[in-house]
N, CA, C and O atoms as a Tripos MOL2 file, in Angstrom:
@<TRIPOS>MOLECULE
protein
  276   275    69     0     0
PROTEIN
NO_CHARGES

@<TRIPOS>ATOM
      1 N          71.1470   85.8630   15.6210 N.3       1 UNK1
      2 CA         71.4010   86.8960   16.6050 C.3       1 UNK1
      3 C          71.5100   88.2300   15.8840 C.2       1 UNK1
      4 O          72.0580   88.3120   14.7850 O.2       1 UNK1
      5 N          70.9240   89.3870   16.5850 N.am      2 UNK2
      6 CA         70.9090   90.7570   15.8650 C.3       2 UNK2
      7 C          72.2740   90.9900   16.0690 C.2       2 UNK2
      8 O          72.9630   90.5650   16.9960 O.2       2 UNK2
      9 N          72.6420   91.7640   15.0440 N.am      3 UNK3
     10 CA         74.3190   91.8660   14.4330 C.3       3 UNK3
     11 C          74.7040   93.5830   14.7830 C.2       3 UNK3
     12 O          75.7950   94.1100   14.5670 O.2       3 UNK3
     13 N          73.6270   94.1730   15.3040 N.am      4 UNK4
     14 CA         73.4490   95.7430   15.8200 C.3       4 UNK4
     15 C          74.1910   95.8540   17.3860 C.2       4 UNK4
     16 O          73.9570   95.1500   18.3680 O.2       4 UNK4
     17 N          75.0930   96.9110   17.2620 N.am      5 UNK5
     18 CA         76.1080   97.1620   18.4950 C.3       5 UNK5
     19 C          75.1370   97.5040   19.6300 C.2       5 UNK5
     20 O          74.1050   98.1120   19.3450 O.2       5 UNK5
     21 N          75.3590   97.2040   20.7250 N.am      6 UNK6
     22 CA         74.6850   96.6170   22.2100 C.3       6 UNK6
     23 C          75.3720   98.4560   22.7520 C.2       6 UNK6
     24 O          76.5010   98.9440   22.6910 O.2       6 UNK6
     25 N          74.3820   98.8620   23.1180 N.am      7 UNK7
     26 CA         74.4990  100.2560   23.9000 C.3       7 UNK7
     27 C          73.6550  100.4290   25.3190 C.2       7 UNK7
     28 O          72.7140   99.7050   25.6450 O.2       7 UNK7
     29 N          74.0730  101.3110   25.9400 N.am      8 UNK8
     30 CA         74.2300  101.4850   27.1130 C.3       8 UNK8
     31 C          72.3950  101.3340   27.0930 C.2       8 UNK8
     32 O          72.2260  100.4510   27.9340 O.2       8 UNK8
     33 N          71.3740  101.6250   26.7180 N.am      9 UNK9
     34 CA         69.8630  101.2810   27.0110 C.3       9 UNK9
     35 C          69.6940   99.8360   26.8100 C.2       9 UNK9
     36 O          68.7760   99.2650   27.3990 O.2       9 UNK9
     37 N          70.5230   99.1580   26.0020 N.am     10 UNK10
     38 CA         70.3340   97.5690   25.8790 C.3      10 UNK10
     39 C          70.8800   97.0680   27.3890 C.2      10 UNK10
     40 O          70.2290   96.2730   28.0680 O.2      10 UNK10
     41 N          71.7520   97.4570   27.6840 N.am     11 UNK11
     42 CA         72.4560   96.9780   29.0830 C.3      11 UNK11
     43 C          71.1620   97.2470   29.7240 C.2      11 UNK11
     44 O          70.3070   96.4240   30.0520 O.2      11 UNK11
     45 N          71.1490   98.4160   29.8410 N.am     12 UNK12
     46 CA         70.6390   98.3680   31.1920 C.3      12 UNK12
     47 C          68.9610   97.4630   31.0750 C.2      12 UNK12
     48 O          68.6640   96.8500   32.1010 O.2      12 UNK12
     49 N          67.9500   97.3910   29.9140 N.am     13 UNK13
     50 CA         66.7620   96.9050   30.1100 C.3      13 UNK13
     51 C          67.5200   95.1140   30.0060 C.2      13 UNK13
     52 O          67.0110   94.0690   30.4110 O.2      13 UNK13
     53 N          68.5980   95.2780   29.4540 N.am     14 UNK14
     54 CA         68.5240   93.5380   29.7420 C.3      14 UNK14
     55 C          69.2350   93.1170   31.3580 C.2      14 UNK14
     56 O          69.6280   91.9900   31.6580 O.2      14 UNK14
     57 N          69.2680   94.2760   32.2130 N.am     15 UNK15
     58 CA         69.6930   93.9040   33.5050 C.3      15 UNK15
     59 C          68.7050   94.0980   34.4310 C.2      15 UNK15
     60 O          68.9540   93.8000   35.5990 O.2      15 UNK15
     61 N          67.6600   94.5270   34.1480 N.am     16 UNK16
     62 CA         66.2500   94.3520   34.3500 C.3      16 UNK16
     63 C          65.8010   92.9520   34.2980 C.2      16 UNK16
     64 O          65.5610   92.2980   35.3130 O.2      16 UNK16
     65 N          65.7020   92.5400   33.2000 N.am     17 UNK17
     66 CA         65.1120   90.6000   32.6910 C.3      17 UNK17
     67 C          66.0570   90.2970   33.5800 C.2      17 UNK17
     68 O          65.6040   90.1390   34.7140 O.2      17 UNK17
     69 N          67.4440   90.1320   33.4490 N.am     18 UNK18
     70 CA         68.0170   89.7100   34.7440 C.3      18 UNK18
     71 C          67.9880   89.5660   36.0630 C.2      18 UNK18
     72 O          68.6950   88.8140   36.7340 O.2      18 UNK18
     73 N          67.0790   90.3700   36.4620 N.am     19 UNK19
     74 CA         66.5370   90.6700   37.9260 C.3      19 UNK19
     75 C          65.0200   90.0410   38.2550 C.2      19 UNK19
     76 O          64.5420   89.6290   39.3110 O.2      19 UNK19
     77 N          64.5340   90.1300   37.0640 N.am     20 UNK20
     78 CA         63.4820   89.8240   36.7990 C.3      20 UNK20
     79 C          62.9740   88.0890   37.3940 C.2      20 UNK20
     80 O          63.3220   87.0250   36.8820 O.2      20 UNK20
     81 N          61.8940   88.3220   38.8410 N.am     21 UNK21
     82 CA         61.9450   87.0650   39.3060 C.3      21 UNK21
     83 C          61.5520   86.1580   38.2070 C.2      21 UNK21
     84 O          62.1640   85.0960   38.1040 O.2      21 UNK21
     85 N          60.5120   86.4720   37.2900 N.am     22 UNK22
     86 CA         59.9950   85.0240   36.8490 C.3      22 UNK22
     87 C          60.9250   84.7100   35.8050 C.2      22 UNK22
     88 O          61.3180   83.5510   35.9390 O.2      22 UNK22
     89 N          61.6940   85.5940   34.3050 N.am     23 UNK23
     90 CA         62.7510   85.1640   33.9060 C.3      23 UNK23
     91 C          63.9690   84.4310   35.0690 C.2      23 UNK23
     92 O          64.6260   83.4190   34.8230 O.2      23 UNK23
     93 N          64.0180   85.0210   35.9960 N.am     24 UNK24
     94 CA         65.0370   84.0990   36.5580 C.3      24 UNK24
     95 C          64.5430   82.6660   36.9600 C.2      24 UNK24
     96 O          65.2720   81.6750   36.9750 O.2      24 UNK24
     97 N          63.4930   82.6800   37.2140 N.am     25 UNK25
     98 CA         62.5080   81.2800   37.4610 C.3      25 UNK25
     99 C          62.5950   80.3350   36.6350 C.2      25 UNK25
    100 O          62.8100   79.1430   36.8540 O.2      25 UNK25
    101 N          62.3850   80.9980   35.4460 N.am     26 UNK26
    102 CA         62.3240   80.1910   33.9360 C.3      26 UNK26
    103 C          63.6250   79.7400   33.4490 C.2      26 UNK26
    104 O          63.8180   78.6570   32.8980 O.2      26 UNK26
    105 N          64.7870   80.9200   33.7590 N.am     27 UNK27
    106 CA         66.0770   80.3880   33.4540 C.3      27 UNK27
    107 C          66.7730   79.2270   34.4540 C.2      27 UNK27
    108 O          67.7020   78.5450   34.0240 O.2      27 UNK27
    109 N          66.3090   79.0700   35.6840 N.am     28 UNK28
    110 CA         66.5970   78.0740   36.7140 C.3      28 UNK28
    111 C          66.1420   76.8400   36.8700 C.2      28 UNK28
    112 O          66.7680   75.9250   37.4070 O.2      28 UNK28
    113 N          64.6290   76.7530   36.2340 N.am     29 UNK29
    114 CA         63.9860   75.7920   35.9660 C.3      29 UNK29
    115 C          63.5990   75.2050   34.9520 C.2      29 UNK29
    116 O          62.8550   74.2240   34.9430 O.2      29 UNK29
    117 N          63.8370   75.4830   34.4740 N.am     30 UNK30
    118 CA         63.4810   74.9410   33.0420 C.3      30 UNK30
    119 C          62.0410   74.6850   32.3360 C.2      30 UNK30
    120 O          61.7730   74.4010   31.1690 O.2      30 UNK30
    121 N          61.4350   74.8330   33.1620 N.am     31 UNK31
    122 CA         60.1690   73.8420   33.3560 C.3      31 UNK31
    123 C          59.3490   74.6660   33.7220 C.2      31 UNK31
    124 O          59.8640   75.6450   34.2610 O.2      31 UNK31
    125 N          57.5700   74.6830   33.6050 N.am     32 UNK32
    126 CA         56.4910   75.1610   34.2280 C.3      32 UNK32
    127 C          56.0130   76.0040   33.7710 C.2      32 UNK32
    128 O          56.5560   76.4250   32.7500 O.2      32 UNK32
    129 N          54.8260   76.6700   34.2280 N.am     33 UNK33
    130 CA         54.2270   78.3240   33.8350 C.3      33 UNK33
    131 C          54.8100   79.2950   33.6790 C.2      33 UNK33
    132 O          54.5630   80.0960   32.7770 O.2      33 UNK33
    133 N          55.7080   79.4210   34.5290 N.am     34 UNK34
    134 CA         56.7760   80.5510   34.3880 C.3      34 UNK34
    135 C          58.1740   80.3760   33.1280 C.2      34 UNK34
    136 O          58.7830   81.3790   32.7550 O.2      34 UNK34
    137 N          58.4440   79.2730   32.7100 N.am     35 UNK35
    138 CA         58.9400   78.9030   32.0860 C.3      35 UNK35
    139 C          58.1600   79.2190   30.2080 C.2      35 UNK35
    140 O          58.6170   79.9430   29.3220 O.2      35 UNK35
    141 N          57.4170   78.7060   30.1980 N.am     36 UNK36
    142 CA         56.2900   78.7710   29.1420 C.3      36 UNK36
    143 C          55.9250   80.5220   28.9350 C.2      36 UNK36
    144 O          55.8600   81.0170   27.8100 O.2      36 UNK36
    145 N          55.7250   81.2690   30.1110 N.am     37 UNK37
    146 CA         55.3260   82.6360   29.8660 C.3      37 UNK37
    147 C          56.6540   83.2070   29.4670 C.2      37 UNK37
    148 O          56.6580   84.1200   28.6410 O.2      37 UNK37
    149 N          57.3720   82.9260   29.7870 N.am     38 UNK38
    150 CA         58.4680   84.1110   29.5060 C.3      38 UNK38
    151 C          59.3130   83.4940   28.1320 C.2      38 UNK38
    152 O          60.2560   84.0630   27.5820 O.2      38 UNK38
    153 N          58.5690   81.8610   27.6420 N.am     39 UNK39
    154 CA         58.6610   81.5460   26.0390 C.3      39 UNK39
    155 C          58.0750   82.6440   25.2880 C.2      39 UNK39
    156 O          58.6140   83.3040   24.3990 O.2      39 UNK39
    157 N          56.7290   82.7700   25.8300 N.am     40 UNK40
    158 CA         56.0530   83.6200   24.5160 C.3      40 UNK40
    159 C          56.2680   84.9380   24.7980 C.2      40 UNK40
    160 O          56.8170   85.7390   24.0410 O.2      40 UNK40
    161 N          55.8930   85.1330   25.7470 N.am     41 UNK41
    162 CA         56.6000   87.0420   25.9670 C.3      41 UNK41
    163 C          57.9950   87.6000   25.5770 C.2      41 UNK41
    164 O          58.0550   88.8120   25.3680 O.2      41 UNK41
    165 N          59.1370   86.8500   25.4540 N.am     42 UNK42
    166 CA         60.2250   87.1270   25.0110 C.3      42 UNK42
    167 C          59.8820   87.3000   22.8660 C.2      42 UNK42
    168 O          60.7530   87.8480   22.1920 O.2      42 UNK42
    169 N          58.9000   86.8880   22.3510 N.am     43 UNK43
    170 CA         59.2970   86.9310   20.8760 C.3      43 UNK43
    171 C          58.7480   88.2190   20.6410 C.2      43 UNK43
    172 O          57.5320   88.3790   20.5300 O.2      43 UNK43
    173 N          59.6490   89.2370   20.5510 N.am     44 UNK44
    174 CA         59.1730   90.5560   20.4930 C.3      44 UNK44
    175 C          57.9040   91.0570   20.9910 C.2      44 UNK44
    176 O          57.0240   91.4820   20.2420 O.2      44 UNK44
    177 N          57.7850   90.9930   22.5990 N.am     45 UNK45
    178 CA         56.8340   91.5820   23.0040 C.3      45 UNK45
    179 C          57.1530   92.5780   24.3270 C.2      45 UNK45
    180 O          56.7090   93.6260   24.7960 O.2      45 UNK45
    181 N          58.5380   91.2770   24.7290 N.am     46 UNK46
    182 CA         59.2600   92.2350   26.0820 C.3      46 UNK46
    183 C          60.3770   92.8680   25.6640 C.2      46 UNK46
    184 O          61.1800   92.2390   24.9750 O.2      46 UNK46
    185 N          60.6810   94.5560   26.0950 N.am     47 UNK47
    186 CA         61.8050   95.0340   25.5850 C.3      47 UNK47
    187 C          62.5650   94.2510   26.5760 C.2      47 UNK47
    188 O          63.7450   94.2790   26.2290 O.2      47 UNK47
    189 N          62.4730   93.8370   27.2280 N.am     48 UNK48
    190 CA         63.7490   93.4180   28.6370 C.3      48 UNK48
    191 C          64.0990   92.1590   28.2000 C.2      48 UNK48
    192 O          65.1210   91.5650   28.5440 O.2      48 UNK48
    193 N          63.1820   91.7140   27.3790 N.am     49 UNK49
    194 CA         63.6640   89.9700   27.0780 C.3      49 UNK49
    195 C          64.6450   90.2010   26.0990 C.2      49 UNK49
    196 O          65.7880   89.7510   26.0110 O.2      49 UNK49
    197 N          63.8640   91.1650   25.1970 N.am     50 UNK50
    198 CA         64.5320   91.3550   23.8390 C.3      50 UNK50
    199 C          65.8210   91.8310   24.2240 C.2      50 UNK50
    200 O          66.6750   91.4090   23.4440 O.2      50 UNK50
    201 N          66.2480   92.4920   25.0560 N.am     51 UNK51
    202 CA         67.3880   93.1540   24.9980 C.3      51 UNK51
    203 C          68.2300   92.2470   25.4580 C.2      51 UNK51
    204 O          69.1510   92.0030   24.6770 O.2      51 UNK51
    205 N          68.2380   91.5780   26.5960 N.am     52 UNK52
    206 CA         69.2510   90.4840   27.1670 C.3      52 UNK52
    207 C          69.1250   89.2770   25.9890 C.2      52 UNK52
    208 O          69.8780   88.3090   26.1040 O.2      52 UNK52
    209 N          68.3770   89.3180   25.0960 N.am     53 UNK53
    210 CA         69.4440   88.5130   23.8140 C.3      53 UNK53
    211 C          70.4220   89.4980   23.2340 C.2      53 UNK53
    212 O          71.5550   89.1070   22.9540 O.2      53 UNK53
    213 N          70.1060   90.6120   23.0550 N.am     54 UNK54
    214 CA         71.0770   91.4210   22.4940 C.3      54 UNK54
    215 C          72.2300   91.4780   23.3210 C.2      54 UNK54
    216 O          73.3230   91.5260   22.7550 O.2      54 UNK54
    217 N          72.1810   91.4800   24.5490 N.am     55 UNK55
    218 CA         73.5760   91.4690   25.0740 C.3      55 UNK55
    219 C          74.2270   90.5630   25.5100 C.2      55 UNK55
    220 O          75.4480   90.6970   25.5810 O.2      55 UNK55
    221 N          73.5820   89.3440   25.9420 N.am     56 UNK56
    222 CA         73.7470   87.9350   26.2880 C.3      56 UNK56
    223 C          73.9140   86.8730   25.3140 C.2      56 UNK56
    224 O          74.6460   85.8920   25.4420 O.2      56 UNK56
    225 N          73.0470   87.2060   24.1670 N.am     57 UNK57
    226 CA         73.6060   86.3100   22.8350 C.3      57 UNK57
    227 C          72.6240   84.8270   23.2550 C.2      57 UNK57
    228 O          72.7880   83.6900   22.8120 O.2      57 UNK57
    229 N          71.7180   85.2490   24.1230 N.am     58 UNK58
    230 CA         70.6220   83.7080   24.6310 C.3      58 UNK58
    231 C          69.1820   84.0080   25.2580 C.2      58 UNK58
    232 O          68.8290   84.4170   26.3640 O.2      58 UNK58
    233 N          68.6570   83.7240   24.3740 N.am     59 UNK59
    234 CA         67.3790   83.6730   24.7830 C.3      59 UNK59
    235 C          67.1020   84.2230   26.1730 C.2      59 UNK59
    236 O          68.0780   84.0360   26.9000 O.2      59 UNK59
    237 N          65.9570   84.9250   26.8680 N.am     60 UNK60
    238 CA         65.8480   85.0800   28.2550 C.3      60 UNK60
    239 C          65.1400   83.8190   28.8500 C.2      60 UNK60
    240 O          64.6320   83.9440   29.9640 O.2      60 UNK60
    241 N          65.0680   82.7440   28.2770 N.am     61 UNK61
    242 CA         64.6030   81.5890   29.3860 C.3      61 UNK61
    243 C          65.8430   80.5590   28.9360 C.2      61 UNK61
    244 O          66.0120   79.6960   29.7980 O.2      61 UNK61
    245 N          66.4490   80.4790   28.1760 N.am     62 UNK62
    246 CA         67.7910   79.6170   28.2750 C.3      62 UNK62
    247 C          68.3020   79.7180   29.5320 C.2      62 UNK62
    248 O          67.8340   80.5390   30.3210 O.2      62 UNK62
    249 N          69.0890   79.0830   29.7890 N.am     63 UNK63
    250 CA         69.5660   78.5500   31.3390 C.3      63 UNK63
    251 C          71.0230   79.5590   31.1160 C.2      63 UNK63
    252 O          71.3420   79.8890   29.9730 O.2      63 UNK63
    253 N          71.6720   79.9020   32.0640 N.am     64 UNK64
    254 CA         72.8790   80.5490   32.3250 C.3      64 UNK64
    255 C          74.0500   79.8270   32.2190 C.2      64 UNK64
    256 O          74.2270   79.0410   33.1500 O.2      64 UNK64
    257 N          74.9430   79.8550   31.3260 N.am     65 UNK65
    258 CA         76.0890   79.1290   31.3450 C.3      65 UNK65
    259 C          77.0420   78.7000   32.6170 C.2      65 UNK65
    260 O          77.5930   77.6220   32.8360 O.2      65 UNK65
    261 N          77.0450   80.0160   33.4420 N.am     66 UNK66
    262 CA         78.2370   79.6710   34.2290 C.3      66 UNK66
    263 C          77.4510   78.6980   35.4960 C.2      66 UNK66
    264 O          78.0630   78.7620   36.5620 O.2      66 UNK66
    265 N          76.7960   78.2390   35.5100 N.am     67 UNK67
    266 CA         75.5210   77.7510   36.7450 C.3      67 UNK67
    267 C          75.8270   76.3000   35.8610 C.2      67 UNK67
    268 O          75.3050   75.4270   36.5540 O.2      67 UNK67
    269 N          76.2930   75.7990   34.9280 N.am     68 UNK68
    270 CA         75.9130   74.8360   34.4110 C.3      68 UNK68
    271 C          77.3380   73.8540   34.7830 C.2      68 UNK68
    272 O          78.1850   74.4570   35.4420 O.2      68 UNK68
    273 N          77.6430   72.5030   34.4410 N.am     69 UNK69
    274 CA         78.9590   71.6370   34.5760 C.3      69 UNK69
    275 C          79.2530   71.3170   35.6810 C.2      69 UNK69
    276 O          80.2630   70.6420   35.8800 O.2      69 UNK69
@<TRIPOS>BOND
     1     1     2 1
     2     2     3 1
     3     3     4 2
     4     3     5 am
     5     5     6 1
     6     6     7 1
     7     7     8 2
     8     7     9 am
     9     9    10 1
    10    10    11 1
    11    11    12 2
    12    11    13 am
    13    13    14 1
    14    14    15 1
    15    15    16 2
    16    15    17 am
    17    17    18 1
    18    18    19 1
    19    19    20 2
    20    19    21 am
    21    21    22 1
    22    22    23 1
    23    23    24 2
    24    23    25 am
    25    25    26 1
    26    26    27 1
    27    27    28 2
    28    27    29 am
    29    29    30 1
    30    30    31 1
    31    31    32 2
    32    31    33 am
    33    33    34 1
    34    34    35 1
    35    35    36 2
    36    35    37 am
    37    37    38 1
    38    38    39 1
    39    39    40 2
    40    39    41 am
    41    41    42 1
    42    42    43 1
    43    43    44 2
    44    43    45 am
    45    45    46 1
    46    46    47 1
    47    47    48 2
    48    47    49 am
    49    49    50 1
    50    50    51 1
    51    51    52 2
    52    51    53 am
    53    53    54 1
    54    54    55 1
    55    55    56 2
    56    55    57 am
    57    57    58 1
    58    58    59 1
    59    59    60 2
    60    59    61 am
    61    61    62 1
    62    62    63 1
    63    63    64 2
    64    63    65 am
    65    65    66 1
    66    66    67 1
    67    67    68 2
    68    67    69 am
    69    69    70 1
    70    70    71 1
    71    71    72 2
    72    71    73 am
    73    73    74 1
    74    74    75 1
    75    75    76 2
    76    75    77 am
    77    77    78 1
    78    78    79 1
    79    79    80 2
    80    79    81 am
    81    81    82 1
    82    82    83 1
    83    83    84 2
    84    83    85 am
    85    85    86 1
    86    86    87 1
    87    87    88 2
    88    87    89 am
    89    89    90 1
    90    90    91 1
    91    91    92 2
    92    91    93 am
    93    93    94 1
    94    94    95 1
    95    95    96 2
    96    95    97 am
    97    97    98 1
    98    98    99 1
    99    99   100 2
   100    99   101 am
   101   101   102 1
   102   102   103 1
   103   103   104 2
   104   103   105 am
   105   105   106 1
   106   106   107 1
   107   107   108 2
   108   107   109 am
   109   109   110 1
   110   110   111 1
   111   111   112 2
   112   111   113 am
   113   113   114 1
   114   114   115 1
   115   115   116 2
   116   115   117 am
   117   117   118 1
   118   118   119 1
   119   119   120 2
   120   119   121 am
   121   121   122 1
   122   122   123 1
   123   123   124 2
   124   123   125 am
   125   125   126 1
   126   126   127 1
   127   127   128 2
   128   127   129 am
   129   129   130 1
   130   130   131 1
   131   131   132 2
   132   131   133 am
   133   133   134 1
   134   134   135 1
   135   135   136 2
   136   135   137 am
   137   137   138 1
   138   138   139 1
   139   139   140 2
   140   139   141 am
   141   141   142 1
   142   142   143 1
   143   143   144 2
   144   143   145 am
   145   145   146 1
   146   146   147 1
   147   147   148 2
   148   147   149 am
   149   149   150 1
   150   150   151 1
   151   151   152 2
   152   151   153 am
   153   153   154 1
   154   154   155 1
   155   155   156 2
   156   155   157 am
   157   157   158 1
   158   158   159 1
   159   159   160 2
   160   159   161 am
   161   161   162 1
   162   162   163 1
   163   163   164 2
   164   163   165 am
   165   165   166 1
   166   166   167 1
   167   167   168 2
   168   167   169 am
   169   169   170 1
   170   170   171 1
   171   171   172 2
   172   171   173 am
   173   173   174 1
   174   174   175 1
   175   175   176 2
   176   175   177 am
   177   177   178 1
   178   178   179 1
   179   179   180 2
   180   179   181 am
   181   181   182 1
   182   182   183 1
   183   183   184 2
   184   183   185 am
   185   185   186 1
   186   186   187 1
   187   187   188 2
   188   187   189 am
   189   189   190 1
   190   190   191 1
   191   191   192 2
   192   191   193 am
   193   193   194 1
   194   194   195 1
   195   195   196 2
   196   195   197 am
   197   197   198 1
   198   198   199 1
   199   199   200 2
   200   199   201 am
   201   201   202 1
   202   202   203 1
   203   203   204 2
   204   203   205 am
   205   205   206 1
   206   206   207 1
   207   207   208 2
   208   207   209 am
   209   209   210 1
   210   210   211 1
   211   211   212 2
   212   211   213 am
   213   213   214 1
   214   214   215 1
   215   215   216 2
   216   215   217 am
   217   217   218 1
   218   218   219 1
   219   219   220 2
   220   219   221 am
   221   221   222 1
   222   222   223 1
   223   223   224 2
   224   223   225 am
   225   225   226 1
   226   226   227 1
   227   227   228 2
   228   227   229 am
   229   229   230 1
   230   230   231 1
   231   231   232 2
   232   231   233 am
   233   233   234 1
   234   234   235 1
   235   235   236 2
   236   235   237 am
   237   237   238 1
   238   238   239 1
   239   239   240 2
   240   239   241 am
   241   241   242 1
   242   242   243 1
   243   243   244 2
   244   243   245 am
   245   245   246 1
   246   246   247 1
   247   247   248 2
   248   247   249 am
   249   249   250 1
   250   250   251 1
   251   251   252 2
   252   251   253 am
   253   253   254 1
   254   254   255 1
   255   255   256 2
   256   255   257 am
   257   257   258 1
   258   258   259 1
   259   259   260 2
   260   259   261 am
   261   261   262 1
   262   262   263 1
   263   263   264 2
   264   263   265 am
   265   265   266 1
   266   266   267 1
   267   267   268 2
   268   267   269 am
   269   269   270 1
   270   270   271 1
   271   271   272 2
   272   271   273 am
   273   273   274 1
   274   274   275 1
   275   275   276 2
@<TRIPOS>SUBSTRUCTURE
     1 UNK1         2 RESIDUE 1 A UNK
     2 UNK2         6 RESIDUE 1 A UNK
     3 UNK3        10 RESIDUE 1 A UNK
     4 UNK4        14 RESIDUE 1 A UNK
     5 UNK5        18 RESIDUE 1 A UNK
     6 UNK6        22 RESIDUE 1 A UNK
     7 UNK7        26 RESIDUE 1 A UNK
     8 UNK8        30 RESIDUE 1 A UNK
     9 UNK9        34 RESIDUE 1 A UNK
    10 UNK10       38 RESIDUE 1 A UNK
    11 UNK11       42 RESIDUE 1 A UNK
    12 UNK12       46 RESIDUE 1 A UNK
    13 UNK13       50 RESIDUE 1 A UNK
    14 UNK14       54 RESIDUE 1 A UNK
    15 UNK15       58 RESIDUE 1 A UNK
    16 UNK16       62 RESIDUE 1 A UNK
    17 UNK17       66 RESIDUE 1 A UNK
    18 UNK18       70 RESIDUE 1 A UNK
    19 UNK19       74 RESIDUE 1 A UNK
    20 UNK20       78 RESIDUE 1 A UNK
    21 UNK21       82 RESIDUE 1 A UNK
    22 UNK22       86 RESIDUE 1 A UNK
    23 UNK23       90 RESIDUE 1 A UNK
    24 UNK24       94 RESIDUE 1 A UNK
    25 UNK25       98 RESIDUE 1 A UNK
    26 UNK26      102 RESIDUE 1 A UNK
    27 UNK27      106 RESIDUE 1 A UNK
    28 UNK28      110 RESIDUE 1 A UNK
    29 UNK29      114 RESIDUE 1 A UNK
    30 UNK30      118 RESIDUE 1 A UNK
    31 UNK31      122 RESIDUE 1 A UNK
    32 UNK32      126 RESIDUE 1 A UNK
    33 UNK33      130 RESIDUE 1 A UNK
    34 UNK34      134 RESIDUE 1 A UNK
    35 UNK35      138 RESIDUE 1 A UNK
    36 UNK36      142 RESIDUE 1 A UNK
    37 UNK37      146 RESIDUE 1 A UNK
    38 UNK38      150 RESIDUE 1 A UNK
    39 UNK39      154 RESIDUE 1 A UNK
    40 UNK40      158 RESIDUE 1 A UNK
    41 UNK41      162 RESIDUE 1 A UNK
    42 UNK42      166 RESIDUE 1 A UNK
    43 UNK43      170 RESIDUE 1 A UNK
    44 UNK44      174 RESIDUE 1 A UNK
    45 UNK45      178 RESIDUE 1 A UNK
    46 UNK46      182 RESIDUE 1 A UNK
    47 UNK47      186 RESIDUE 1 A UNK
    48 UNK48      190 RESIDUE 1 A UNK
    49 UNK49      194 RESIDUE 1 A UNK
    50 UNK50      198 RESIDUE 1 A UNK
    51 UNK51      202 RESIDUE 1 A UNK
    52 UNK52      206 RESIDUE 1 A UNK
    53 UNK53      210 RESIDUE 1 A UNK
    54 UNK54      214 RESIDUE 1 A UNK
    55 UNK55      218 RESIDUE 1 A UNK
    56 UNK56      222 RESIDUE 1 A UNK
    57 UNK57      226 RESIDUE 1 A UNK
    58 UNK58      230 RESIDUE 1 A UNK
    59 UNK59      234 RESIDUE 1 A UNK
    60 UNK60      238 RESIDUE 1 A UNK
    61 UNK61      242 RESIDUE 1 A UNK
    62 UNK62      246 RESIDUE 1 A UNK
    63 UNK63      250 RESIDUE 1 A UNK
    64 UNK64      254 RESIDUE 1 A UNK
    65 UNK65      258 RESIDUE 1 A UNK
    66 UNK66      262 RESIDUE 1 A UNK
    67 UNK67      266 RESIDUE 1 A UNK
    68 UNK68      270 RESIDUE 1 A UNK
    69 UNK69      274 RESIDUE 1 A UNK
């Protein structure tokens, strides 16, 4: 995990991926096309992916903790 302090432009593009239907697709399902695209687009290609690891500390297609148990 990048060890660089999370500022107010990281918030906000990683609350973007958050909104973001097909990351949310991918984080809900686990599974499929949408799942697979937002594998490879997140390794430094999307700032929005990239950033919600920076502030989330998880991948943008990892599943959401509090949704889980």
């Amino acid at each position: 995990m990048n060890t660089a302090k999370v500022n107010e432009t990281d918030r906000a593009l990683a609350k973007v991926c958050g909104h973001c239907p097909v990351c949310r697709h991918a984080r809900k399902r686990q599974k499929g096309a949408a799942y697979r695209f937002v594998r490879t687009m997140e390794e430094g290609l999307c700032p929005f992916c990239n950033a919600y690891e920076r502030v989330y500390g998880r991948k943008a297609h990892e599943p959401d903790g509090a949704k889980e148990g």
